[in-house]
N, C-alpha and C positions, 0 to 999 in steps of 0.2 A: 313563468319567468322567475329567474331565481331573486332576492331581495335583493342580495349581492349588486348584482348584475344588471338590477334596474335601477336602482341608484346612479350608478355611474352610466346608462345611457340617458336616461331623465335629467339629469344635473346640467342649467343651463351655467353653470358656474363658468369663468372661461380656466380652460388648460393652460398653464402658463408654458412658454417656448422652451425647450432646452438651452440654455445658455452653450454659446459657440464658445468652446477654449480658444483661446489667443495663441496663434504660434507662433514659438520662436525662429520658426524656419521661413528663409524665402527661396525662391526657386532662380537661378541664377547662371546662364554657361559661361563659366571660365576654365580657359585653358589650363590645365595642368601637367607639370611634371617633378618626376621623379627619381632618381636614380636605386636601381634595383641591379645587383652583381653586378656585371658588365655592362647592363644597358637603361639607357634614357629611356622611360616608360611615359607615356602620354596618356591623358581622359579629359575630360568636360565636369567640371561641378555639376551636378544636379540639384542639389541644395544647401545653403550654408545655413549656419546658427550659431551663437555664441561659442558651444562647447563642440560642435561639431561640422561634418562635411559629409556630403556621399558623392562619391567619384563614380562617374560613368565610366568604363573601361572593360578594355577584351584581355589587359592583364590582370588578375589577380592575385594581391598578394595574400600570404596565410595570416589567420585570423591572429593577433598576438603579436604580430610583427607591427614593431616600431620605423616610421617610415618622415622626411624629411621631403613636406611638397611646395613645390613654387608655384602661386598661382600668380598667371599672367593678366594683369587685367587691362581692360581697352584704350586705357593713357599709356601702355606701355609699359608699365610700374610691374614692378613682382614682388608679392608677400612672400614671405619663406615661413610656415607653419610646421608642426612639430607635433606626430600624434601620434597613437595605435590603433591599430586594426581592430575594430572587434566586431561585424559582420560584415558578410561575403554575399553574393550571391552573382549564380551564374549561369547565365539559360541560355537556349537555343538559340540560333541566328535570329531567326521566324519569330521571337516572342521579345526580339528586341525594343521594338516599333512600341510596343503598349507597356511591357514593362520594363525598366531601369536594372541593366548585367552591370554589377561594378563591387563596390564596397563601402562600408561606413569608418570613417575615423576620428575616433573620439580629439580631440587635441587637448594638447598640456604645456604645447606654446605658440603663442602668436607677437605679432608686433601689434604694437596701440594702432598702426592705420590699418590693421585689419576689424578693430573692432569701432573707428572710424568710418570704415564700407559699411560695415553694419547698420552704423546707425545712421546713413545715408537712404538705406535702402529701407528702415523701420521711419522713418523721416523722424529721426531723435534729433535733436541739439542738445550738446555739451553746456553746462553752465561755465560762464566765466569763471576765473581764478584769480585773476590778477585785478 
């Protein structure tokens, strides 16, 4: 046996856990759309986060493009967010079901009640101001 090697299986010492990163993302479907040339484009959030979103959809726009989306949410309410594209991804019918065809967009603006939902969904509270 190597010294090495028996050290570390002899050692009743405990292993400490990896500590789980905290994400900023929740998993979320809301209706989306968008207007792209001519037409109304639709997807489902898959996840939001402070700085971002990943849109499930059979549209794809190109990675770089600047795009202006309203998410509809279940009171009826629409945010109007403001981002770019910066990954794609686009798979087969068949590899729908297990993996998410859509795209990621960074955002560079939102209104306060979307970061509001946020902190609904993180169970934040606001401190008073007044």
């Amino acid at each position: 046996m190597l010294a090495g090697t028996s050290f570390a299986l002899e050692s009743r010492k405990p292993i400490p856990m990896v500590q789980k990163r905290f994400s900023t993302r929740r998993k979320r479907r809301y209706l989306v759309e968008w207007p792209a040339e001519d037409n109304l484009c639709t997807g489902f959030t898959e996840d939001i986060s402070p700085t971002g979103i990943f849109v499930r959809s059979a549209y794809i726009p190109r990675v770089g493009a600047v795009l202006a989306l309203q998410l509809l949410l279940p009171s009826g309410e629409k945010l109007c967010v403001r981002g770019r594209v910066i990954r794609s991804h686009r798979l087969p019918q068949q590899m729908r079901s297990v993996l998410p065809s859509g795209f990621a967009i960074r955002l560079s603006e939102a209104p306060e009640e979307y970061f509001q939902l946020l902190a609904s969904l993180f169970n934040l509270s606001f401190a008073s101001t007044g």
